[in-house]
C-alpha positions as CSV (number, residue, x, y, z in Angstrom):
1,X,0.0,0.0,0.0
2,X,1.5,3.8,-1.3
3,X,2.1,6.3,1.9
4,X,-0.8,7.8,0.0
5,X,-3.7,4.8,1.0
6,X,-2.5,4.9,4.4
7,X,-2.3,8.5,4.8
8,X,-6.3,7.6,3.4
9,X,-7.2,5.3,5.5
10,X,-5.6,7.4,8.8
11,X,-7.6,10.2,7.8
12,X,-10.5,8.2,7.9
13,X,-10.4,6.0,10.9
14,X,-10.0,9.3,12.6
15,X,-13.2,10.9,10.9
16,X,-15.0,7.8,12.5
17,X,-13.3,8.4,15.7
18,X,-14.0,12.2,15.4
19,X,-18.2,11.4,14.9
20,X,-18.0,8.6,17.4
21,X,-17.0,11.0,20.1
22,X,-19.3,13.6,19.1
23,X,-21.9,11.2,19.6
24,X,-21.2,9.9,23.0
25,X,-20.3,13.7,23.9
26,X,-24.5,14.0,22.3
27,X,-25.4,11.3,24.5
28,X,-23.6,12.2,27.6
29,X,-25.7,16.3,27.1
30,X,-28.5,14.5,26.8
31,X,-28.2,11.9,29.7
32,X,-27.0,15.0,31.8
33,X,-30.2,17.0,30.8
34,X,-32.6,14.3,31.6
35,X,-30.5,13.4,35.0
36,X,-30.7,17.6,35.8
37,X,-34.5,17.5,34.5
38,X,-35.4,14.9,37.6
39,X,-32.9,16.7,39.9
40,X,-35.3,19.3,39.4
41,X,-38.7,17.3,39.9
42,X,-37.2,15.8,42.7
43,X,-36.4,19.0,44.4
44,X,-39.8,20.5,43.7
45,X,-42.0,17.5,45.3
46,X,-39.9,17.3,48.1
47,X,-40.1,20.8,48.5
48,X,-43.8,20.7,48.5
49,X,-43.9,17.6,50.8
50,X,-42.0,19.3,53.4
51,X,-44.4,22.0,53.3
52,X,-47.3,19.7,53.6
53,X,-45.1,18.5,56.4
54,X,-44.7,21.7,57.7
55,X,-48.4,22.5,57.8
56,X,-49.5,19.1,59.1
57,X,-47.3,19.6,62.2
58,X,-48.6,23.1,62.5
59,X,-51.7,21.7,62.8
60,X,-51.2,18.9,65.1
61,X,-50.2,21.2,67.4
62,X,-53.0,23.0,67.5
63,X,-54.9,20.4,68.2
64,X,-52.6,19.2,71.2
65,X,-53.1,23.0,72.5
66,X,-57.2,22.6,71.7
67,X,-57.1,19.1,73.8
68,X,-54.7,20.6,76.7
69,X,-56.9,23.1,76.8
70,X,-60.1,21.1,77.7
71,X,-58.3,18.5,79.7
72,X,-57.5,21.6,81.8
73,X,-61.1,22.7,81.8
74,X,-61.7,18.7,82.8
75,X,-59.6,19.1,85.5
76,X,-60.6,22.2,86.7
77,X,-64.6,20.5,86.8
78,X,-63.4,18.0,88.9
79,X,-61.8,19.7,91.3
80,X,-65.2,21.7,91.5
81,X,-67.5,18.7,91.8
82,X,-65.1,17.0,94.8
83,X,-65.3,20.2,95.9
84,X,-69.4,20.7,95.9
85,X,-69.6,16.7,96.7
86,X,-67.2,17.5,100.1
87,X,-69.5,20.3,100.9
88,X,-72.4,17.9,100.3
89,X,-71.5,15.7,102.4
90,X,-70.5,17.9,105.5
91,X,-74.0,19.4,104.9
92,X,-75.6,15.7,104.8
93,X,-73.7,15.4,107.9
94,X,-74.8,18.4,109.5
95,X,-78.9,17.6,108.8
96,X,-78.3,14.5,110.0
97,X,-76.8,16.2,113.7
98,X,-80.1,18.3,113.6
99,X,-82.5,15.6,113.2
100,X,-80.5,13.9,116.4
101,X,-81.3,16.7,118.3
102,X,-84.7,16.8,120.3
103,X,-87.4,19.3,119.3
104,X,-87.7,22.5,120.7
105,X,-90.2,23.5,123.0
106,X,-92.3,26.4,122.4
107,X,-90.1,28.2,125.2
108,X,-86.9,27.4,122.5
109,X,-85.8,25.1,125.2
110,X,-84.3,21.4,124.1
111,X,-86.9,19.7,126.1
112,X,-90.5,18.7,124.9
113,X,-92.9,21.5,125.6
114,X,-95.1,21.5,128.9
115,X,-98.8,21.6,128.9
116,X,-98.9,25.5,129.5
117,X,-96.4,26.3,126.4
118,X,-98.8,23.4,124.1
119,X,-101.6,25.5,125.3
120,X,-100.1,29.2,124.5
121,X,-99.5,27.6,121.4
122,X,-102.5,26.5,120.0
123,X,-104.0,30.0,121.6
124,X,-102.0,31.8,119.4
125,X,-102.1,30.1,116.5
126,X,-106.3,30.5,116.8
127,X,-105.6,34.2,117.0
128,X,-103.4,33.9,114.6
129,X,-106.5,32.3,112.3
130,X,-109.1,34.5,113.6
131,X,-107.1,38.0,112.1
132,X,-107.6,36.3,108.6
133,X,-103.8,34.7,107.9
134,X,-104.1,31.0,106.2
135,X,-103.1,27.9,106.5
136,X,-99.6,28.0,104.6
137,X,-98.2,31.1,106.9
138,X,-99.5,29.1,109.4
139,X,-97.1,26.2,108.3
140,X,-94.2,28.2,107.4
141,X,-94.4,29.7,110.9
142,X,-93.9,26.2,112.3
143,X,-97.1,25.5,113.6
144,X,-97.7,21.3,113.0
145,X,-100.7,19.9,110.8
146,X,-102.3,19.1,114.4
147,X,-102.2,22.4,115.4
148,X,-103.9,23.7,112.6
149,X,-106.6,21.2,113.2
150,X,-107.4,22.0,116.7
151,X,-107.8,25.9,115.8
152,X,-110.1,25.2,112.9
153,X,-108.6,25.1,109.5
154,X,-110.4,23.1,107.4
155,X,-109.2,20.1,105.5
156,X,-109.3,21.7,102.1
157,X,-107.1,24.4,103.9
158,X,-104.6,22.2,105.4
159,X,-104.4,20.3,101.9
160,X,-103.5,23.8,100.3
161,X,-100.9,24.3,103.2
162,X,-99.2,21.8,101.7
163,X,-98.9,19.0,104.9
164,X,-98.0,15.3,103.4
165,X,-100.8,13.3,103.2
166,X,-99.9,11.5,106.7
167,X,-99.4,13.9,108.2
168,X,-103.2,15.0,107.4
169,X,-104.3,11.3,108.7
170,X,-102.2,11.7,112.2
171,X,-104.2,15.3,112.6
172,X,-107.3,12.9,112.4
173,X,-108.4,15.3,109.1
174,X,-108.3,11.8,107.2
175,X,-109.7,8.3,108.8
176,X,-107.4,5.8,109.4
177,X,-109.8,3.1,107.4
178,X,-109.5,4.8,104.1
179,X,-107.4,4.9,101.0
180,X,-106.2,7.2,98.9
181,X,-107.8,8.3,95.4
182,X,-104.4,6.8,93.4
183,X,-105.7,3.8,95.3
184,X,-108.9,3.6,94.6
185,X,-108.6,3.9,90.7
186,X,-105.3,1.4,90.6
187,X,-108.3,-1.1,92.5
188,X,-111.0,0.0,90.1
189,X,-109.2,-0.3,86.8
190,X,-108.2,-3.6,88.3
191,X,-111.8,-4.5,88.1
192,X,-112.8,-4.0,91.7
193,X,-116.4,-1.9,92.4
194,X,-117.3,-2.4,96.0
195,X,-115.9,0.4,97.7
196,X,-118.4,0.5,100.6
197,X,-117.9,2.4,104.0
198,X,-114.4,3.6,102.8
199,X,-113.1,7.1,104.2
200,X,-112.2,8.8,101.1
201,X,-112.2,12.3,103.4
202,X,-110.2,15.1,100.9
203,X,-109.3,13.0,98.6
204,X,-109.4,13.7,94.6
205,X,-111.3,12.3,92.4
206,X,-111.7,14.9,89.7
207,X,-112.0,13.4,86.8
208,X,-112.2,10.0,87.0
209,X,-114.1,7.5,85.5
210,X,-116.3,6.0,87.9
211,X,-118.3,3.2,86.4
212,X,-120.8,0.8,88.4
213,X,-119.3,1.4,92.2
214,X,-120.7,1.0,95.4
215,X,-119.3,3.7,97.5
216,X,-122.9,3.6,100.0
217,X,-121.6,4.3,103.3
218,X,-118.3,6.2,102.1
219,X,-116.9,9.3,104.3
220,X,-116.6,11.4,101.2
221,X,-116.5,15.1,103.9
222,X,-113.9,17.2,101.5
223,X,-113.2,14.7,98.5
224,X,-113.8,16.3,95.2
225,X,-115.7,15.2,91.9
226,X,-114.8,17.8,89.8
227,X,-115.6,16.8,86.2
228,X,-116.0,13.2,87.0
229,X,-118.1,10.5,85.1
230,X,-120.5,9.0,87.5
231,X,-122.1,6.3,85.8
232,X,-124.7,4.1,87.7
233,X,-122.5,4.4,91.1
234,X,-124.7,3.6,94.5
235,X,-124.0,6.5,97.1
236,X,-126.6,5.9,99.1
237,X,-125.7,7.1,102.8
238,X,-122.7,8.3,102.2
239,X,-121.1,11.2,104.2
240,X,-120.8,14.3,101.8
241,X,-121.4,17.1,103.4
242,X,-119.8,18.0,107.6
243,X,-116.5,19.5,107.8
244,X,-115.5,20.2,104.5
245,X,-118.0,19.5,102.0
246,X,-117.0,17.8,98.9
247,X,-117.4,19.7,95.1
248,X,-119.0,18.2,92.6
249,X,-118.4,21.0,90.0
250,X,-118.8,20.0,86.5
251,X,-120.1,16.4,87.4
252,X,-121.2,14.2,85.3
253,X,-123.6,11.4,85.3
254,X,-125.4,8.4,83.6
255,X,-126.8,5.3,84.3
256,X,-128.8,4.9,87.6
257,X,-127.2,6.5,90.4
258,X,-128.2,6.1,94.2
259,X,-128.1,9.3,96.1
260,X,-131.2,7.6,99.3
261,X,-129.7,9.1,102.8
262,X,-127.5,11.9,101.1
263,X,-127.1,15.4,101.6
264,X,-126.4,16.3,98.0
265,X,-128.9,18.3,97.2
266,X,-126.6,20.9,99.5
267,X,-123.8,20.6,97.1
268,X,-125.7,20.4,93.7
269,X,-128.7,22.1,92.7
270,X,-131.7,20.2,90.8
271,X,-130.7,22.7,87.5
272,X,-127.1,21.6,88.2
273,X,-127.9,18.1,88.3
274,X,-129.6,17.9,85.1
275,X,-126.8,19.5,83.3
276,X,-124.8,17.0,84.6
277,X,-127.2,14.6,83.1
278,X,-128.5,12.9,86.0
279,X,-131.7,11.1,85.2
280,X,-132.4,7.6,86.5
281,X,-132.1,7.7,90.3
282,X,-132.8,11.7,90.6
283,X,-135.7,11.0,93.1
284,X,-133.0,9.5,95.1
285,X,-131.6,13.2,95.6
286,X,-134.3,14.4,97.9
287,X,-135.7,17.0,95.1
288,X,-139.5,16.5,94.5
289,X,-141.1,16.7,91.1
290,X,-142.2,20.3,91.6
291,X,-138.7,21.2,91.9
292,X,-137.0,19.1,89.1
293,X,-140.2,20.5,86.8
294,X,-138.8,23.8,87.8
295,X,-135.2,23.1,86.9
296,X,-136.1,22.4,83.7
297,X,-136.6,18.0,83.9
298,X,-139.2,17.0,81.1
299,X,-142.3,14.4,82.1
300,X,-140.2,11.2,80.8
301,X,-137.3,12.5,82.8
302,X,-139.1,12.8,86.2
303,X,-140.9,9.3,85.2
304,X,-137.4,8.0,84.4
305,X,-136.1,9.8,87.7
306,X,-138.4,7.8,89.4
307,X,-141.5,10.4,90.2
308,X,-144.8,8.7,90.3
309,X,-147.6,9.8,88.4
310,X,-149.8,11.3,91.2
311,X,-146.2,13.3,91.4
312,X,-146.0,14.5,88.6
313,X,-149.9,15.5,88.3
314,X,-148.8,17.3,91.4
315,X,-145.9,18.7,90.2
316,X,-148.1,20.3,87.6
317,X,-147.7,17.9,84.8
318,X,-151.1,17.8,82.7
319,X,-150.9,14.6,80.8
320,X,-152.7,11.5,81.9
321,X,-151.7,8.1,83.5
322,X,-151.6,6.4,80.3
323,X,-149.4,9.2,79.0
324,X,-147.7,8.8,81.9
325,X,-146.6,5.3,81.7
326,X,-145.4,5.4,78.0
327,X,-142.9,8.2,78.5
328,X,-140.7,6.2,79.6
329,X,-140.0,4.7,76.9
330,X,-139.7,8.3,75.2
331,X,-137.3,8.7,77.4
């Protein structure tokens, strides 16, 4: 080969070279760009996650401060409540040293009152009554439910004073024989009706359903019926009227009722009656015809009622006997 090939084939084995480097000097830009491109992302999200970071601790700790915060309210209540429950229980401990103590006297004296301060008592406590002051002063000034008994308050007073119902029984306001009202209905929704010769004195039974009961013979001195539904109850002989009479405002009535040996014609007029609706058993009441005419009771009523015809003719009624004896069925 002539100096000249060679010098050829130099030149061209170092063009090759020449484009081979320039091609891995391409490469290695390009591989540097791309490395210095994720460099770059790198930097930025773990720039932002460090923020997040950053935030998220800032708010953690505001929510330890927030909970501190109420634990120390927390903490503060509880000291409060041992506190109040420590006061509680020195007061609990200091009612209890009272009620050890004996009762005063009326003298203010630790002993129990003679027969002179009793007396002084009850004297002043009827003075007391007799200038016009009630039954609750009377209690708030310390006089007992048996004091207020024995100067003359009545039971419907003594009940407004506010005195428990035992108490009321110990004064002797309530017989020791009867039962309460609460009573009475728990028995008659039971199913039990014979309530006869009870003492029911002051007790409410406004209104209450009252169906088919015998209450003949009941102490009923100061119950109340107001708005009650009476219907065919047998009250013969019992006690409505003495020291406190009983209301019967707004009663109501059906069926045949029993009033024989009663004194209700004192609480309830013969016009108040018959709004109440009382028919069958309205002779029982002690009104005569004349006066049911008068309150307004129709022939078939009275006949109902159980006025005979020679009443009613007396009474003023013109119809005849045979008209007489078919009202009732009118009725």
């Amino acid at each position: 080969m002539s100096a000249a090939a060679r010098v050829d084939e130099v030149e061209k084995r170092l063009a090759e070279q020449s484009l081979a480097v320039q091609r891995a000097e391409a490469s290695a830009a390009a591989e540097a760009t791309r490395v210095v491109g994720r460099i770059d992302v790198l930097e930025q999200s773990t720039t932002a996650k460090l923020r997040d970071a950053t935030e998220l601790g800032q708010a953690l700790r505001a929510q330890v401060a927030e909970v501190q915060a109420h634990v120390a309210k927390l903490d503060a209540a509880n000291r409060l409540v041992s506190a109040l429950q420590a006061q509680v229980t020195t007061l609990q401990a200091r009612v209890a040293e009272l009620e050890r103590r004996p009762k005063l006297s009326g003298s203010g004296s630790s002993r129990p009152a003679t027969c002179d301060e009793m007396e002084a008592r009850i004297e002043a406590l009827g003075e007391f009554r007799r200038k016009g002051h009630g039954s609750s002063l009377a209690r708030a000034a310390g006089y007992s439910c048996v004091e207020a008994k024995a100067v003359g308050y009545s039971l419907q007073e003594a009940k407004a004073a506010g005195w428990a119902f035992e108490e009321l029984r110990m004064a002797g306001y309530i017989g020791a024989k009867g039962m309460t009202s609460h009573d009475f209905l728990d028995r008659h929704q039971a199913g039990c009706s014979n309530f006869a010769g009870l003492d029911f004195s002051g007790e409410d039974f406004s209104n209450m359903v009252l169906l088919k009961c015998n209450l003949s013979g009941c102490v009923l001195e100061g119950a109340t019926f107001d708005g009650a539904q009476l219907t065919s109850v047998d009250l013969s002989n019992a006690r409505l009227t003495g020291l406190a009479c009983s209301s019967w405002r707004g009663a109501r009535f059906s069926g045949e009722c029993n009033f024989t040996g009663t004194n209700i014609r004192k609480l309830l007029s013969a016009a108040e009656l018959k709004a109440g609706g009382l028919v069958s058993g309205l002779k029982t009441t002690g009104y005569s015809c004349s006066e049911a005419k008068a309150a307004g009771y129709t022939p078939s009523e009275c006949h109902i009622g159980g006025f005979s015809f020679e009443e009613g003719r007396g009474a003023g009624f013109k119809h005849n006997a045979s008209y007489w004896d078919r009202v009732k069925s009118w009725g």
